[in-house]
N, C-alpha and C positions, 0 to 999 in steps of 0.2 A: 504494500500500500504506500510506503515512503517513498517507492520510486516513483510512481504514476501522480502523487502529491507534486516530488520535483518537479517531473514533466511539465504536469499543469502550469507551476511556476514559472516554469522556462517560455512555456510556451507563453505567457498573459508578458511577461517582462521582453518578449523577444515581436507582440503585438502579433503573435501568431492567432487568429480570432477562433479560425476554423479547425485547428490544431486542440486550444483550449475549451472549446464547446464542445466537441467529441470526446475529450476524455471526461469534463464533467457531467455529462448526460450518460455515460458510462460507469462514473462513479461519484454520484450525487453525496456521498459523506465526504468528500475532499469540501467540500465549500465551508468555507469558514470567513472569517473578519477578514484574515490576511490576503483571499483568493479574492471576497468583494473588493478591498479595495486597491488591488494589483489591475484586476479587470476594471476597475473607473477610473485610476489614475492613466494607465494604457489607453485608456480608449476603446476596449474590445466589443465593440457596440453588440453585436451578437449575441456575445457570451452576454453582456450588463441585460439586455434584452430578456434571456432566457433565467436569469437571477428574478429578475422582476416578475415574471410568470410566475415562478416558483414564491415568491411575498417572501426573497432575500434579500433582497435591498431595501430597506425600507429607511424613510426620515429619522426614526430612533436613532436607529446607527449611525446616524450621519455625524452626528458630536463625537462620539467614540473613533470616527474614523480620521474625524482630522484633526484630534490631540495626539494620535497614533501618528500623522501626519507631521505635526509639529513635531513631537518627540524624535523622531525621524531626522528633520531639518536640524535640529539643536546638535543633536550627537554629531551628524554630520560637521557642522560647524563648528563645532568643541575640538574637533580632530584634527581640522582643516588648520585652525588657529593653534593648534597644538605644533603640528608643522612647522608652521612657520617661524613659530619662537624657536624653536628648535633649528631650525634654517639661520634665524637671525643670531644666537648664539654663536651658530658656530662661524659665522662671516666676522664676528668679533674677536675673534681669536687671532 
């Protein structure tokens, strides 16, 4: 199941639409928080399509999705500036 979970992942991050709609209509327990919102920041209109049939997307989660969002952007940004002090350290040398 962990690899057809990857799959999915690969396929929704790689905006493969028809790729990630065929494995989750084949294996409808993969959908979770992280698949919704891979498939709507992607754009996988299809897949977000056939989420919304199923009443997986819904408005509740939308708060949950983009503090998931945000937390996302921060770490990234924490790392990014971590780098660079570290970059700038060492040019001071």
């Amino acid at each position: 199941m962990e690899t057809k979970k990857f799959q999915l992942i690969d396929a929704l991050r790689n905006k493969e639409d028809h790729r990630s709609l065929a494995i989750l209509k084949d294996n409808p327990s993969l959908c979770d928080e992280e698949i919704i919102r891979l498939a709507l920041d992607n754009s996988c209109l299809k897949t977000i399509r056939y989420l919304r049939r199923q009443d997986l997307i819904t408005a509740e989660g939308k708060a949950e999705r983009e503090q998931r969002r945000l937390e996302e952007f921060m770490y990234q940004l924490n790392a990014f500036r971590k780098i660079l002090n570290e970059n700038h350290r060492d040019n001071q040398k």
